[in-house]
N, C-alpha and C positions, 0 to 999 in steps of 0.2 A: 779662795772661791768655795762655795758651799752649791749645793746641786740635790735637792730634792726629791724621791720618786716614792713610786709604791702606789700612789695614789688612784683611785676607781670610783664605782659607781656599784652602791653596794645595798641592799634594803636596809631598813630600821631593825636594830637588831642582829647584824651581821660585825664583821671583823675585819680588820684591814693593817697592814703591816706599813710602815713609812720607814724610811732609810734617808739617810741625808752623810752623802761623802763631801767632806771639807777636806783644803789642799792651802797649801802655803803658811802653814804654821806650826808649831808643835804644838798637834793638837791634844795632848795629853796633859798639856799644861792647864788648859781652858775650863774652866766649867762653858756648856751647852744648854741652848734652851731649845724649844718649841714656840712654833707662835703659827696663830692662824686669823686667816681676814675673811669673814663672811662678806658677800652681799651689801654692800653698800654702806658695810662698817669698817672700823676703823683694825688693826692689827693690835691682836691681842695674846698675849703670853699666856702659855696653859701645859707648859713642865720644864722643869730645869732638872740636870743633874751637875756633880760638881766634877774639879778635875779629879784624875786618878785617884782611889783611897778619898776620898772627901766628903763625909755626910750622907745624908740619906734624900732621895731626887723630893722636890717640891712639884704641886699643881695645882693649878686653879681648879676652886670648888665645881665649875663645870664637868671638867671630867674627871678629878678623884675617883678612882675604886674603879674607871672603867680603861683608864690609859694609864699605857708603862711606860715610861722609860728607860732607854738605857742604851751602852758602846759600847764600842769595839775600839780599842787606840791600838793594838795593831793595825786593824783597816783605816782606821781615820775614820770614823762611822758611826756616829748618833740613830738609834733608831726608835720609834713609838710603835707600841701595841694598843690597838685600838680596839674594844671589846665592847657589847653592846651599844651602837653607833644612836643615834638619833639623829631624825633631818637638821636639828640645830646643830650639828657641828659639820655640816656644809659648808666649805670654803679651802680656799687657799691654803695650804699649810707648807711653813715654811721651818728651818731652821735657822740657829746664829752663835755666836759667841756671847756669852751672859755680860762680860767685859768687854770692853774693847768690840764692839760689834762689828764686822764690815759688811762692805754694802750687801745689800740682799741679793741673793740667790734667785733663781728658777725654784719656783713655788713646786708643787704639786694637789692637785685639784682633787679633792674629796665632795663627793656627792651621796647624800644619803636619802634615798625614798622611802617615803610613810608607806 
């Protein structure tokens, strides 16, 4: 199960921290993504890191240089740092497993005001 939070309502410009606890897996085995669904579009992937010791995290050119990635496998816990926001990254944002994905989780809703 994977379970979302963090998420607010934040101006253009501002910061916001996301957490995502997954259960029922060893989760240190997995590489973890990010994925978020605006508005009437489709879900779209915008960071991965790998599992434990594994590479260095990838992101979509959307948010490059402004979102971080990164966990905790003691907690079971994927989290994003979201820095310099823009109303285009309003939406839904979710976490998964890169592999093997299970069903989706409870989102958490990010809103960004111009």
């Amino acid at each position: 199960q994977l379970q979302a939070s963090g998420g607010g309502l934040v101006q253009a410009g501002g910061s916001l921290r996301l957490s995502c606890a997954a259960s029922g897996r060893t989760f240190s085995s997995f590489a973890m993504g990010w994925f978020r669904q605006a508005p009437g579009k489709q879900r779209e992937w915008i960071a991965r890191i790998g599992s434990a010791g594994a590479g260095s995290p990838n992101y979509a050119n959307s948010v490059k240089g402004r979102f971080t990635i990164s966990r905790d496998n003691a907690k079971n816990t994927v989290y994003l740092q979201m820095n310099s926001l823009k109303p285009e990254d309003t939406g839904v944002y979710y976490c998964n497993f890169i592999s093997s994905p299970v069903p989706w989780g409870r989102g958490t809703q990010v809103t960004v005001s111009s």
